[in-house]
N, C-alpha and C positions, 0 to 999 in steps of 0.2 A: 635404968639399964636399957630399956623398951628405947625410950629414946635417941640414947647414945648411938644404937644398935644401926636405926634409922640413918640418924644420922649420917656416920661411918659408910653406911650403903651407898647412901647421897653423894659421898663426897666420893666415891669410887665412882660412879654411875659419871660423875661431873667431871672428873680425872681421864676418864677414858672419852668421853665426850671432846676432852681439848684435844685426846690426842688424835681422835678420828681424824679432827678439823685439820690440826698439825700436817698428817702427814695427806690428808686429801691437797693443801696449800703445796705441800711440796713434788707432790703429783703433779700438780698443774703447772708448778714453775715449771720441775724438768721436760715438760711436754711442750712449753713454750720457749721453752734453753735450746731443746734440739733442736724447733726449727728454725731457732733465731738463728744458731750456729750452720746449719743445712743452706738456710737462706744466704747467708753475710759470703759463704763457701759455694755460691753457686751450682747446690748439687742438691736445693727442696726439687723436687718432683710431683707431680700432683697424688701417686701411689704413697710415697713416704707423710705426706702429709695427711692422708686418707689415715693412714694407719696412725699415727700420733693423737686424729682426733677420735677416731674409734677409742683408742686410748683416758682420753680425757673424759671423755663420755660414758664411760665404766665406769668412773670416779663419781659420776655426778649422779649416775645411774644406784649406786650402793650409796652416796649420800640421802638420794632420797629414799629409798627403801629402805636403810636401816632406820629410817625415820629421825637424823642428825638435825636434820633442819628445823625439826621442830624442838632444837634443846640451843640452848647456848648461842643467843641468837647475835647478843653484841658480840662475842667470841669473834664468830664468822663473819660477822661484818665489816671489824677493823681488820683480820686476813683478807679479805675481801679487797679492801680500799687499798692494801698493801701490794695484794696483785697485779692488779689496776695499775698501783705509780709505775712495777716494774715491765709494765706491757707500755704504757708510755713512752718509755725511752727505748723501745725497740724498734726495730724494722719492719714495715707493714709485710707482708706475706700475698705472693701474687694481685696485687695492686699497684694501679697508681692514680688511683683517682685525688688521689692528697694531693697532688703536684698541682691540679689544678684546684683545688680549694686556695692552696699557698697563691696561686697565678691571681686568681679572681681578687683576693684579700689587696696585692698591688695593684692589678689594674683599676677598679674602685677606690684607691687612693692617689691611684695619679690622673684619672679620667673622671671620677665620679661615680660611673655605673660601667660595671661590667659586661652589660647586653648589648647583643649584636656587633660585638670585639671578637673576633677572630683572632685567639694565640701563633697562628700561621704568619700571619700581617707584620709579628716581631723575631722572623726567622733573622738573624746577622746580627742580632745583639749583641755588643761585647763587653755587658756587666756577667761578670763568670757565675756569679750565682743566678742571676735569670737566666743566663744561658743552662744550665745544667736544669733548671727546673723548667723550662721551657721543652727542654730534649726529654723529658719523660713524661708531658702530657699526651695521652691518648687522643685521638681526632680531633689534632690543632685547628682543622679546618672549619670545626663547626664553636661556634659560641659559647657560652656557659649555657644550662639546661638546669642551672640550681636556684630554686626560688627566692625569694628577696630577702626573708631570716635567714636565710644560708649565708646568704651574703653580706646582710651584715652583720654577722658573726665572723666572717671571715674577714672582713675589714679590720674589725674593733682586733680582735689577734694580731692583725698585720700592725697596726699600730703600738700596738703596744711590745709587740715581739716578731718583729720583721723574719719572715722565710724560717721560723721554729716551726715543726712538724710538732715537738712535743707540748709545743705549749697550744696548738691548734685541738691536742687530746686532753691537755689536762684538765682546761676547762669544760667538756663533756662533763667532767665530775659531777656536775652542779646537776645537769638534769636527771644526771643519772641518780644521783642518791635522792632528789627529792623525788622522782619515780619509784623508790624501794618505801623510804613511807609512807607514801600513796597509799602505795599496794600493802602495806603492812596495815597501815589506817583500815583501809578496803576488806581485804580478805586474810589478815592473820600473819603472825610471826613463818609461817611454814610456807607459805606461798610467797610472802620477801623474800626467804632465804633462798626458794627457789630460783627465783626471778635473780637477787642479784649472784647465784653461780651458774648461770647458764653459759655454757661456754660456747655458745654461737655471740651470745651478747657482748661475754668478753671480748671474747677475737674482735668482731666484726667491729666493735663500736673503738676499744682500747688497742687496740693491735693495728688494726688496720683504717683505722680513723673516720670513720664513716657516720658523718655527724648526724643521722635521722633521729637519735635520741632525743632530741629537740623537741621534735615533730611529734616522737610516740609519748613524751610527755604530755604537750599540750592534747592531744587527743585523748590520752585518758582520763587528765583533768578534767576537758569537759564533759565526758562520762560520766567522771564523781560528781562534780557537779549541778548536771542533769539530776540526776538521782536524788540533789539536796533541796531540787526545787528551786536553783538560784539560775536562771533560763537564762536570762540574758548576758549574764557573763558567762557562763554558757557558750552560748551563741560565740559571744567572741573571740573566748579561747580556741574554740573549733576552728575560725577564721584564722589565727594565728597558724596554727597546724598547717592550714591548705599553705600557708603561705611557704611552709619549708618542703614538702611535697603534696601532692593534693590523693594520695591514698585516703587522704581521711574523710574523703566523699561518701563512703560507703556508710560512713555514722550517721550521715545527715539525715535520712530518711527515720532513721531510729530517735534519734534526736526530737524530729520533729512529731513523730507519732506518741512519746512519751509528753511532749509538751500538750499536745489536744488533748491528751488523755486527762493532763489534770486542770485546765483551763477550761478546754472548750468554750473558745474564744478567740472569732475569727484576726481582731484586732488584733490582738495579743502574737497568734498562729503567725501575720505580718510582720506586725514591727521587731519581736523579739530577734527572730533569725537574722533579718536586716542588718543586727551588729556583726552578724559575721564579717559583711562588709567593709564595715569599718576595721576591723583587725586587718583583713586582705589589704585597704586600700594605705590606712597608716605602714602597714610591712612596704610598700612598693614604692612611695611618698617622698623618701628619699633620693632615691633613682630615676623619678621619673623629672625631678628639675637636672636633670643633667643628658636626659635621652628619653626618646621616647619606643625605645627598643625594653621590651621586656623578655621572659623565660621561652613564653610561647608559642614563639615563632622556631625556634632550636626543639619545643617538645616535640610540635607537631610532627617537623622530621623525623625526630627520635624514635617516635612512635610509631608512625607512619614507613620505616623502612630497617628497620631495627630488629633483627631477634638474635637473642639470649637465652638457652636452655629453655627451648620450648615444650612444654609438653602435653598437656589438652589441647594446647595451637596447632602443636604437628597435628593432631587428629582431627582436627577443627581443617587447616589446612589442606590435609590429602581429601579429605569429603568438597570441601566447598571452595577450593583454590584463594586466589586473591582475597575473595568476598570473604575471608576470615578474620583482616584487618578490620572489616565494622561491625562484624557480630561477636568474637572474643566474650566482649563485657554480658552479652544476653544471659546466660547462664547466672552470672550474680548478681544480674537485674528481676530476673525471674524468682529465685530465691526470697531476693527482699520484698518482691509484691505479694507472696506466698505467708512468709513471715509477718508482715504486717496486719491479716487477719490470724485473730486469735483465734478462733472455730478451730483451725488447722494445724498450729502450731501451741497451743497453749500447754505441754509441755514439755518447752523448751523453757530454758533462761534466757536472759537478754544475752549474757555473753557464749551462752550455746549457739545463738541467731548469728550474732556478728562475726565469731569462728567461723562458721560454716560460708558467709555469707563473703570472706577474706578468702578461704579456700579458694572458692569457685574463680574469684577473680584473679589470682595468683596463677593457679592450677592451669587457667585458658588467656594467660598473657602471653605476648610474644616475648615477654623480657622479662626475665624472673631471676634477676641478682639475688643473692642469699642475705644480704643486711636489708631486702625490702622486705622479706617476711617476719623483722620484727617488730612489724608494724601489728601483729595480729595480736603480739607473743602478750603482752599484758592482759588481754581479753580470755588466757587463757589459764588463768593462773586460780579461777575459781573450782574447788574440790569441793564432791567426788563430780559435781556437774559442767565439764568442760567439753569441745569438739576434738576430742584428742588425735583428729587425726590431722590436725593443724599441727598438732605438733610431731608429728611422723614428719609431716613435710617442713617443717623449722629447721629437723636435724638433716633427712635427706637434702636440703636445700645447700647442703656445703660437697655434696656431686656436684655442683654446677662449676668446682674449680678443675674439674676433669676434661678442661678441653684439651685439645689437639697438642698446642703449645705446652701445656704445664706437663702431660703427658711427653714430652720428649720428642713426639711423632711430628719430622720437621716436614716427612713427603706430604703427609695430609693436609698440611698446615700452607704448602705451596698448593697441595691443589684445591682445597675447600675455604681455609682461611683461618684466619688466627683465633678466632672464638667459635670457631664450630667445634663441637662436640660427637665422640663417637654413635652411630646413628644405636649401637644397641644397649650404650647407657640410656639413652632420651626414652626408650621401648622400655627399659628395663624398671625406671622409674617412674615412668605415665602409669602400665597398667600395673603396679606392686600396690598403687592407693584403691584398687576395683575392690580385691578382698579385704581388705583396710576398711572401706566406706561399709562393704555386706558387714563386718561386724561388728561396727561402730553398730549399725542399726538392729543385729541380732541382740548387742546386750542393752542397749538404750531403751529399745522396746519391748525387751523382752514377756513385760507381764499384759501389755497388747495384744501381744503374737500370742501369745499360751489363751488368753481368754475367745479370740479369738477363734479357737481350733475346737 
């Protein structure tokens, strides 16, 4: 009867567990039905979408608190993959960076290599589908700025499924699920589940196509890997990463310093890293018998005269003018030379370090798109020991669709320009992370501070 009893409880507790999921799936659909329909109806706004994701974020916020995710995990996962297909075959949402994913995929099949091609150069075309995907690239004038796995990624799609947007997303799948057992392998059934419902991931990666998944796989690969002792491929997965954007710079230092730590061995400390090169040089290899134009000639501009929701840059900026474009990175330069003695830092975790150390660079960038901070988002997913306030900025990082234009506000937008932002959102979200950071540090350290006193 004892049994039975149990039993029966189980299967209540497991009953109700589906239906959480059930209706948390259908939460999320309708949240992505209204702006598909808002969008297709030319009446998304960047308020209405604010409000949808607030929305969504409730959802994900009571999944993880009621502690769902750590019950029923295949449940959620095949809802999961289900979401996915139907965000697939939607319409991206304030973007258009697809268009030039789709542009890059042709020109690399009919040229070879997509660098130092100006989209501008084939204004008058009259194939109606390059023309219309032409007429929605962003600053035809400047070249591709996407690194060499990008692009051939974008190739191998174009070949196989000419000018598809969804089949540019569907194949995302691949990195994406093997990034969830990673991290299930890594840190547990409840931190997968977290990671694959985060609904910046969805949107950004499934919605709006923004292929860095790629990227944040091979970077945390080589993480796990590090960890396994296996350095030199290692090494080269890491190379791969730089190769689809080079955010994963910020690992290297860490990379490296776990590698002396268990060698100590100058030889080794050389050649091992070395293969990163070779990942880099095999990614470019392709492209470079056809031009000898690559990404970083388009970055340096990029870089060099570009901002996007800035926000430690504005303040970086109003103190030290111009001279901010070469000092930005200082701050999570500093950090990592800090971190790298343990005297000072030894209780932190490694992905305590790397959080924080993603922050600062984030935080003091001129250009802070919301799909580059899920660059950090797997480094984050270790409990109760993470830099949570990485992830404040994960979520506020979807303000950044609040500029001028999405906003509706068409005088600002003639007189400041199409990607500026109102100045007392940029104010309002710089300094909201000050007390954010003071108590990141009051509960972290708490039993310091108290011994201390």
């Amino acid at each position: 009867m004892e049994f039975e009893r149990i039993q029966e409880r189980g299967n209540r507790i497991l009953n109700r567990t589906y239906l959480i999921w059930i209706l948390a799936a259908f939460a999320y659909f309708s949240i992505f039905l209204f702006w598909e329909k808002k969008n297709l109806g030319r009446s998304l706004n960047g308020s209405l979408y604010i409000f949808g994701f607030c929305g969504v974020c409730a959802v994900y916020g009571f999944l993880f608190f009621s502690k769902t995710f750590e019950t029923s995990d295949r449940f959620g996962f095949v809802l999961g993959v289900l979401l996915r297909g139907v965000l697939i075959l939607s319409t991206p949402i304030f973007e258009d960076d697809w268009a030039r994913y789709l542009w890059d995929g042709w020109i690399s099949s009919e040229k070879g290599s997509p660098y130092g091609i100006k989209p501008e150069s084939f204004f008058g075309e009259i194939d109606p589908i390059r023309t219309e995907i032409l007429s929605r690239i962003n600053h035809p004038d400047w070249p591709t700025i996407y690194g060499p796995l990008l692009e051939i990624y974008f190739y191998l799609i174009h070949l196989l499924f000419p000018w598809k947007l969804w089949a540019l997303k569907l194949f995302l799948l691949v990195p994406d699920i093997l990034l969830f057992f990673l991290i299930r392998t890594k840190y547990g059934t409840r931190s997968s589940a977290i990671y694959f419902w985060n609904p910046v991931l969805i949107k950004e990666v499934f919605l709006n196509a923004h292929p860095d998944i790629i990227g944040i796989f091979f970077l945390f690969f080589s993480f796990y890997l590090m960890e396994k002792y296996k350095f030199r491929l290692s090494f080269f997965v890491w190379g791969l990463s730089l190769a689809v954007k080079g955010f994963g710079i910020l690992l290297f230092p860490f990379l490296l310093k776990w590698h002396w730590e268990k060698n100590h061995n100058w030889k080794k400390t050389v050649i091992d890293p070395s293969l990163a090169v070779l990942g880099i040089v095999l990614a470019y290899s392709p492209f470079l018998f056809f031009s000898k134009e690559t990404d970083f000639t388009s970055l340096r501009s990029f870089i060099g005269s570009f901002t996007f929701f800035p926000l430690g840059y504005n303040i970086l900026h109003a103190t030290f003018g111009e001279l901010s474009r070469a000092i930005w990175v200082l701050p999570s330069i500093l950090s990592t030379l800090i971190f790298l003695n343990k005297r000072y830092t030894s209780d932190l975790e490694k992905e305590e370090k790397i959080g924080i150390t993603f922050f600062l660079f984030f935080y003091f960038c001129p250009v802070v798109n919301a799909w580059y901070l899920l660059w950090m988002f797997p480094f984050l997913l270790r409990f109760p020991r993470n830099f949570w306030p990485s992830w404040m900025f994960l979520f506020l990082g979807q303000f950044s669709y609040l500029n001028f234009a999405n906003l509706g506000d068409w005088r600002s937008v003639v007189e400041k320009g199409f990607y500026v932002h109102p100045d007392l959102l940029l104010l309002s979200v710089s300094f909201i992370f000050l007390p954010i950071l003071l108590i990141w540090i009051r509960v972290r350290f708490s039993s310091k501070i108290a011994n201390s006193l």
